[in-house]
Z-matrix of the N, CA and C atoms (Angstrom, degrees):
N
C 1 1.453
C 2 1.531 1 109.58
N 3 1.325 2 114.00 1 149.66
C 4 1.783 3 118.80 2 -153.05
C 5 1.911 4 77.94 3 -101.29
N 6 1.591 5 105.66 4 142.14
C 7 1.599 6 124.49 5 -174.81
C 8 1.791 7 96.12 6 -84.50
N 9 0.914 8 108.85 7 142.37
C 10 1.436 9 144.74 8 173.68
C 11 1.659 10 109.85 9 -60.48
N 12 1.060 11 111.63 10 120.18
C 13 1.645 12 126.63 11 -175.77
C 14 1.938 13 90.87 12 -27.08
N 15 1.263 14 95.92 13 -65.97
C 16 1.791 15 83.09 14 -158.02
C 17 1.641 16 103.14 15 -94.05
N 18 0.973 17 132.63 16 38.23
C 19 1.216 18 142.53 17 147.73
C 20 2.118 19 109.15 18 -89.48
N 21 1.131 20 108.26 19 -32.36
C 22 1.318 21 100.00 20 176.24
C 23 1.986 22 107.73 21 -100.84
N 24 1.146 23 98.35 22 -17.77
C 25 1.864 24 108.05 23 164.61
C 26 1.363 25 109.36 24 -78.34
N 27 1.257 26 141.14 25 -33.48
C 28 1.589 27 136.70 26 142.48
C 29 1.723 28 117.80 27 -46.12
N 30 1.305 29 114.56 28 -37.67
C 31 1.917 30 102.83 29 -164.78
C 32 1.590 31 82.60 30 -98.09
N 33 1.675 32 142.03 31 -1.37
C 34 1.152 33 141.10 32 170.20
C 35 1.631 34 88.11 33 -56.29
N 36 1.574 35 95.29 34 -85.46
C 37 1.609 36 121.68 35 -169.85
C 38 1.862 37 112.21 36 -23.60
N 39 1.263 38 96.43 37 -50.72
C 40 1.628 39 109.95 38 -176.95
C 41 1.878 40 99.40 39 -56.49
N 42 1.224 41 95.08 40 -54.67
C 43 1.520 42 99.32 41 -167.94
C 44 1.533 43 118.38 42 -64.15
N 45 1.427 44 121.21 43 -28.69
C 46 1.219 45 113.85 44 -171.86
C 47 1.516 46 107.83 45 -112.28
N 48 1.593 47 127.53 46 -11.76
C 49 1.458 48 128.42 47 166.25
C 50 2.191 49 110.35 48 -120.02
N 51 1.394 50 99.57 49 0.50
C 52 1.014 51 76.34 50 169.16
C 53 1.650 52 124.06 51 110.77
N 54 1.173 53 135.68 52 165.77
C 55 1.707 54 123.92 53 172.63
C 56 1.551 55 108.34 54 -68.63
N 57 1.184 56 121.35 55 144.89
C 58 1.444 57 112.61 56 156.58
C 59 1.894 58 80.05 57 131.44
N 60 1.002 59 133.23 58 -54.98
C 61 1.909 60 127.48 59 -150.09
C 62 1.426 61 87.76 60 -73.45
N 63 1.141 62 117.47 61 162.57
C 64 1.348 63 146.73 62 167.37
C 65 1.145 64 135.00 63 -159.84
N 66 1.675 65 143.33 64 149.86
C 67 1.345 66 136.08 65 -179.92
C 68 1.280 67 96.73 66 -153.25
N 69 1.609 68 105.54 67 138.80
C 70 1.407 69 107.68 68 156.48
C 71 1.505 70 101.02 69 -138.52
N 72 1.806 71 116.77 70 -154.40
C 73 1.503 72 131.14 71 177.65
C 74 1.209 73 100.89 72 -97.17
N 75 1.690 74 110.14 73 132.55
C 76 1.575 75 138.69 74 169.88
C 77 1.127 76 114.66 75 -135.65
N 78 1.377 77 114.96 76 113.34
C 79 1.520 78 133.84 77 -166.74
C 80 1.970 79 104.54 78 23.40
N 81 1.200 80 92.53 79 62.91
C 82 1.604 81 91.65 80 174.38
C 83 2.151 82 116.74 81 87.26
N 84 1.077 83 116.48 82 -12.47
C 85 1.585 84 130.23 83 -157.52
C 86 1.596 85 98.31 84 -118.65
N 87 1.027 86 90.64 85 169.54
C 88 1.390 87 112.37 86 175.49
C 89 1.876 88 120.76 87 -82.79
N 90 1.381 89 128.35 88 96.67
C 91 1.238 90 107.71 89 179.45
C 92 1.693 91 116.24 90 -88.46
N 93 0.921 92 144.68 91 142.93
C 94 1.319 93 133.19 92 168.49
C 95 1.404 94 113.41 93 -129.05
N 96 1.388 95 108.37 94 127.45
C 97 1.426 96 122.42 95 -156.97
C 98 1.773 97 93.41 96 -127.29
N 99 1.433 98 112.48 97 145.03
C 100 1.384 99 142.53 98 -145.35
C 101 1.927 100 109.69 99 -129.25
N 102 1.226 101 120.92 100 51.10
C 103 1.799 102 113.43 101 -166.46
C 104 1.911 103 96.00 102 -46.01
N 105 1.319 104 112.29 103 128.24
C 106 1.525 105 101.71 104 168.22
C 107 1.935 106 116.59 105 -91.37
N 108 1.339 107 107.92 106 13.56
C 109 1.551 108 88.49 107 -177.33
C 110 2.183 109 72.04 108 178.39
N 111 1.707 110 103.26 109 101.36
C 112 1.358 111 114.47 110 162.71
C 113 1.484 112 124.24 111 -60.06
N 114 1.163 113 113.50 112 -28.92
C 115 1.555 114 108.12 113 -170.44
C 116 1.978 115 94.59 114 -100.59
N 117 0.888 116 89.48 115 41.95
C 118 2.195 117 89.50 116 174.51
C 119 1.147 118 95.72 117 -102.70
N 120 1.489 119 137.13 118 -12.46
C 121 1.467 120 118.86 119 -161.54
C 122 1.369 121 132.45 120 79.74
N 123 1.898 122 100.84 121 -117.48
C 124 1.915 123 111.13 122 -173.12
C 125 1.576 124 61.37 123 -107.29
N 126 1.140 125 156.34 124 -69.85
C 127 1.261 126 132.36 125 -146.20
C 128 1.699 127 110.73 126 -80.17
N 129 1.107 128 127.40 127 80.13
C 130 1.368 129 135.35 128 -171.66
C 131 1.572 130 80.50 129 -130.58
N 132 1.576 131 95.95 130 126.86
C 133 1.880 132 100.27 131 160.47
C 134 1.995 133 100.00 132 -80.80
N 135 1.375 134 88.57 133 167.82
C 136 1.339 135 95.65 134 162.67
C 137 1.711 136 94.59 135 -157.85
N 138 1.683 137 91.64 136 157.16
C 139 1.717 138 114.03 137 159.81
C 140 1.535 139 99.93 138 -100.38
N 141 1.392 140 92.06 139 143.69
C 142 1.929 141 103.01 140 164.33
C 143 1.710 142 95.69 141 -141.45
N 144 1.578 143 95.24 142 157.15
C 145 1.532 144 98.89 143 -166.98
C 146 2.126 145 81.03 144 -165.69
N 147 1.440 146 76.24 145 122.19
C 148 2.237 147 95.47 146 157.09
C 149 1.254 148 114.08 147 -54.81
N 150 1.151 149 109.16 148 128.46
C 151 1.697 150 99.26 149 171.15
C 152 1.542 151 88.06 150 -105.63
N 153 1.929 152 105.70 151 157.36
C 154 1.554 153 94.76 152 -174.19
C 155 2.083 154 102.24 153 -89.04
N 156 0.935 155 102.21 154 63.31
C 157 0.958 156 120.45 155 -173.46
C 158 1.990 157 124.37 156 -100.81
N 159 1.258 158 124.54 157 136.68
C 160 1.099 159 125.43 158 174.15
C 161 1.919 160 103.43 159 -81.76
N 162 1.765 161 100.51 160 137.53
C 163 1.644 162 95.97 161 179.55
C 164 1.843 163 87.76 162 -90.91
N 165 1.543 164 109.06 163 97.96
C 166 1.117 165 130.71 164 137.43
C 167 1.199 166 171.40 165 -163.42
N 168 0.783 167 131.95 166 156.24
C 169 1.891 168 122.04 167 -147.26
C 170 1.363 169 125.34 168 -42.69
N 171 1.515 170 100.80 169 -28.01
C 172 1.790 171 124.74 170 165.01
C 173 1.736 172 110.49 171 -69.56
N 174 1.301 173 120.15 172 0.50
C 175 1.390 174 117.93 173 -175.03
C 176 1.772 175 118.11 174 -133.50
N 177 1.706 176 79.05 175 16.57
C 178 1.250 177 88.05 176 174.70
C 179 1.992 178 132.99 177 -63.14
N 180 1.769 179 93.72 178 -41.15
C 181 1.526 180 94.60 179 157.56
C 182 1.828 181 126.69 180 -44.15
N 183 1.382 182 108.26 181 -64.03
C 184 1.473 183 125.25 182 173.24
C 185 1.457 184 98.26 183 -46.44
N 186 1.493 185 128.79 184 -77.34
C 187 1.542 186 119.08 185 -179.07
C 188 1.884 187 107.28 186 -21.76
N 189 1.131 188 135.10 187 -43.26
C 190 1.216 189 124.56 188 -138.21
C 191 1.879 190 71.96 189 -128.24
N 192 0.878 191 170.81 190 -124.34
C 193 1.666 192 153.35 191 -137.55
C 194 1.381 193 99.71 192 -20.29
N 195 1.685 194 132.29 193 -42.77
C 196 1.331 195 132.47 194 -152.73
C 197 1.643 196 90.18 195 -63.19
N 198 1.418 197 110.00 196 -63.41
C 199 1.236 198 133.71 197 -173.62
C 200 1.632 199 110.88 198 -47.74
N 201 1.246 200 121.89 199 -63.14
C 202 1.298 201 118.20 200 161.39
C 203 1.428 202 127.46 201 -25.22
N 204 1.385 203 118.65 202 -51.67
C 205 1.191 204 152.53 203 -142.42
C 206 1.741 205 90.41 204 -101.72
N 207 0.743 206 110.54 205 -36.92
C 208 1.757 207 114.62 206 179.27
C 209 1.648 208 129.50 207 -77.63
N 210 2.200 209 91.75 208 -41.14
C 211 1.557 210 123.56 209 171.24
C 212 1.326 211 111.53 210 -64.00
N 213 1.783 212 111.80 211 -48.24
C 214 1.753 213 107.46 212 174.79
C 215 1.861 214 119.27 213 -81.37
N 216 1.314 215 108.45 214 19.47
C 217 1.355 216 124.97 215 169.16
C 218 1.609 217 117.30 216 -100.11
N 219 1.047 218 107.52 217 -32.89
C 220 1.549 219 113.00 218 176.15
C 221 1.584 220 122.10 219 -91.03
């Protein structure tokens, strides 16, 4: 079975920043969520932040510049 736009925009994310980034669909947008410390478990903080972004497959470039663009900010 052929993988799902953001199933291969997630193992992108993993691959070029690493464990911890994540994105899924929030009321239609882009959420992108940040684990700050993987081995915490249920107690793992996280950041989440909207991207003003449409969750879609056509915005998949932008999803991943947004992200870039956010990683060399922190």
């Amino acid at each position: 079975m052929r993988e799902q736009w953001f199933q291969l925009l997630r193992k992108q994310l993993k691959s070029e920043h690493g464990k911890g980034w994540g994105v899924r669909a929030m009321r239609g947008k882009v959420q992108l969520t940040l684990r700050v410390d993987e081995n915490a478990g249920m107690n793992n903080p996280r950041n989440s932040v909207s991207l003003p972004l449409d969750w879609s497959a056509d915005n998949q470039t932008k999803i991943l510049n947004f992200v870039n663009d956010i990683r060399d900010r922190m």
